[in-house]
C-alpha positions as CSV (number, residue, x, y, z in Angstrom):
1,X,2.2,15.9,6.8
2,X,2.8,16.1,3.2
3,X,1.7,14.6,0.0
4,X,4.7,13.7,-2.4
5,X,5.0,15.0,-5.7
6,X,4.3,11.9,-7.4
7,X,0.5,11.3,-5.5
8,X,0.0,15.4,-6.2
9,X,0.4,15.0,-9.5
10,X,-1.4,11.9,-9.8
11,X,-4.3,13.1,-8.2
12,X,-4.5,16.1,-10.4
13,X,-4.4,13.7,-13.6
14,X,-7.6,11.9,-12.0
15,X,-9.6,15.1,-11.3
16,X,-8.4,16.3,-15.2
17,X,-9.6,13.1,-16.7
18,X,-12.6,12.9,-14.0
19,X,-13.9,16.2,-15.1
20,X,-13.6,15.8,-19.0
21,X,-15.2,14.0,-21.0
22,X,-12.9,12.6,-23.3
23,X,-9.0,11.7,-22.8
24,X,-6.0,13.9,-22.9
25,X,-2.4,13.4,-23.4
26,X,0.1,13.5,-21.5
27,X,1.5,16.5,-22.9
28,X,-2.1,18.4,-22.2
29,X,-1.7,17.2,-18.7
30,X,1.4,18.8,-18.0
31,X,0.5,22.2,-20.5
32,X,-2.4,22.7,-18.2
33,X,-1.1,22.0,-14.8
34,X,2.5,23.5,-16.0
35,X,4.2,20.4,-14.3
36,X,7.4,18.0,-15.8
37,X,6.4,16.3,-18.7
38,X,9.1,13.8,-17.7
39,X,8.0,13.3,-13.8
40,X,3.9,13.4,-15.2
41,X,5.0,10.3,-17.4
42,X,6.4,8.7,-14.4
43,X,3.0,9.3,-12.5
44,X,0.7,8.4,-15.6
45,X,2.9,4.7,-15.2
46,X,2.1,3.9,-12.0
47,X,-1.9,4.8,-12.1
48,X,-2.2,2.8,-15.3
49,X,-0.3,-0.1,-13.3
50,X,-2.2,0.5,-10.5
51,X,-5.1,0.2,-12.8
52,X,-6.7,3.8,-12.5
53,X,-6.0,4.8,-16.1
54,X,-5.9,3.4,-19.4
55,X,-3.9,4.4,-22.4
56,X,-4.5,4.5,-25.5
57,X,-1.9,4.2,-28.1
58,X,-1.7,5.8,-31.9
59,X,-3.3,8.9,-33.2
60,X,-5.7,10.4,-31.3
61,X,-4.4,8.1,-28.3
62,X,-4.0,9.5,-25.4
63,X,-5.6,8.7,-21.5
64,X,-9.0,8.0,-19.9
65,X,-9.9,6.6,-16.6
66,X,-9.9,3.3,-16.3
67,X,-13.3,3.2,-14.3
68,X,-16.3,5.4,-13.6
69,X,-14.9,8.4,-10.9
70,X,-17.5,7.1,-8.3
71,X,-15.3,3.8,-8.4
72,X,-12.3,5.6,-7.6
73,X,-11.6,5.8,-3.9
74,X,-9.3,8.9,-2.7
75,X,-8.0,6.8,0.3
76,X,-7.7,4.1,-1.8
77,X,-5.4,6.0,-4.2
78,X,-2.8,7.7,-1.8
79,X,-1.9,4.3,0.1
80,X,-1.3,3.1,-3.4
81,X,1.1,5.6,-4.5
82,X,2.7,6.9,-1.1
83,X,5.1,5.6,0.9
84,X,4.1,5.7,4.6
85,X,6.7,3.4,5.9
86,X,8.8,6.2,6.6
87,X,6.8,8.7,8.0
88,X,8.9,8.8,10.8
89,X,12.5,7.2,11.3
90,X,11.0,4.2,13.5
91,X,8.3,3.3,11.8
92,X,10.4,2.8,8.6
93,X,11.4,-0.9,9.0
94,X,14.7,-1.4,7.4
95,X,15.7,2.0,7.2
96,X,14.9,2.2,10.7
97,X,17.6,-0.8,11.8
98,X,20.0,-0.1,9.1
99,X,20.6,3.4,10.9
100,X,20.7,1.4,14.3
101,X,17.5,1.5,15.9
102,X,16.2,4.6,18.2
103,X,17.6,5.0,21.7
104,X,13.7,5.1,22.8
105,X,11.9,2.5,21.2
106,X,9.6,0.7,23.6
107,X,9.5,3.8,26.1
108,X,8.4,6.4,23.4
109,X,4.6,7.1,23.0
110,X,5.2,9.6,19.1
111,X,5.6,6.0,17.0
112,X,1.7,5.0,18.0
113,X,1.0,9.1,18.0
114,X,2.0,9.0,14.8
115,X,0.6,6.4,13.8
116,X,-2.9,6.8,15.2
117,X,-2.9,10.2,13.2
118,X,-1.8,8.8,9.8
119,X,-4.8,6.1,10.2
120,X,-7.2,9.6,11.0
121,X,-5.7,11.0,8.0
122,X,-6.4,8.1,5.4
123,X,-9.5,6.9,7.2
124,X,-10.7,10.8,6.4
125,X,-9.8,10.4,2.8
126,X,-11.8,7.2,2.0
127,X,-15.1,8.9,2.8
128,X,-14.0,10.5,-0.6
129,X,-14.1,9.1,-4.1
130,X,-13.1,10.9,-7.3
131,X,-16.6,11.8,-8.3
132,X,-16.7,14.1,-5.2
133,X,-13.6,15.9,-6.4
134,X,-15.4,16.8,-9.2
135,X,-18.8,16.4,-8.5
136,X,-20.2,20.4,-8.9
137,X,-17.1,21.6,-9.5
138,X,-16.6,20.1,-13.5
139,X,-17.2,23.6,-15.5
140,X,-15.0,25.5,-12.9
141,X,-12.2,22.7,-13.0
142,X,-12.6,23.1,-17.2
143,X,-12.2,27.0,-16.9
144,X,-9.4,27.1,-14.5
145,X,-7.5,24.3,-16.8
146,X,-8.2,26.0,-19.8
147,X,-10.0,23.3,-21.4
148,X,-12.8,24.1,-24.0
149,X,-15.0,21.2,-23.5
150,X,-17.9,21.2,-25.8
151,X,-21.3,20.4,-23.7
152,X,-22.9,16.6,-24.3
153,X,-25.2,15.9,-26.9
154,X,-29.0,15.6,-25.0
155,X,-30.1,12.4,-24.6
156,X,-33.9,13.6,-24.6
157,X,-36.2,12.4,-27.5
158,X,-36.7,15.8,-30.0
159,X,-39.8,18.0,-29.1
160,X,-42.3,16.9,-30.8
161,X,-44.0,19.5,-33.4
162,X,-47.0,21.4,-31.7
């Protein structure tokens, strides 16, 4: 099984934005991952439609996540943005009739096979939400990304004078 292009990349813009702490642009995005600018646009579309990230227009705009990454199921995600109804010839619906039907359906036992083991692989990936893609991981996804991020500002009350 694979992943298309469009949910890669989509998933990569979640962990980016998950592990920083501000936005970036879509032009950072693809710099840093070294992907289409043009195809990244396409992705950074459908997760604001799908409501996963918000844009923000003008100078300094850029993108954010639309919720907290503990909000953001990985399961969740991939049905959203893949297409599964072709996974196999048969279980593609229209696609499946327009090209005539199989020979075998009713007598074959790979359609619920299949099936059974694309329900394993998606139940496996809502155990998961963004913040466990990140979770540990932020300074190392930073590093590898080349992203200078400068630390957070302590929230601790100053030390008193002794």
């Amino acid at each position: 099984m694979q992943l298309s292009l469009h949910t890669d990349y989509a998933l990569r813009v979640l962990m980016m934005l998950g592990a920083t702490r501000s936005q970036a642009t879509i032009d950072e995005i693809a710099l840093r991952y070294g992907i289409s600018r043009n195809h990244l646009a396409k992705v950074v579309q459908a997760l604001q439609a799908e409501g996963l990230v918000e844009t923000l227009r003008g100078r300094g705009g850029g993108l954010r996540l639309a919720r907290p990454p503990k909000e953001i199921n990985v399961g969740s995600v991939v049905r959203r943005l893949e297409r599964f109804d072709g996974f196999v010839t048969c279980m593609g619906g229209s696609r499946a009739e327009a090209e005539g039907g199989c020979a075998i359906d009713g007598a074959c036992r790979l359609k619920p096979a299949l099936a059974g083991a694309l329900d394993a692989f998606l139940s496996h990936l809502d155990q998961f939400t963004l913040a466990d893609f990140v979770k540990g991981q932020r300074r190392s996804l930073l590093e590898r990304l080349a992203i200078d991020e400068p630390a957070p500002e302590s929230t601790a009350p100053p030390a008193l004078p002794a």
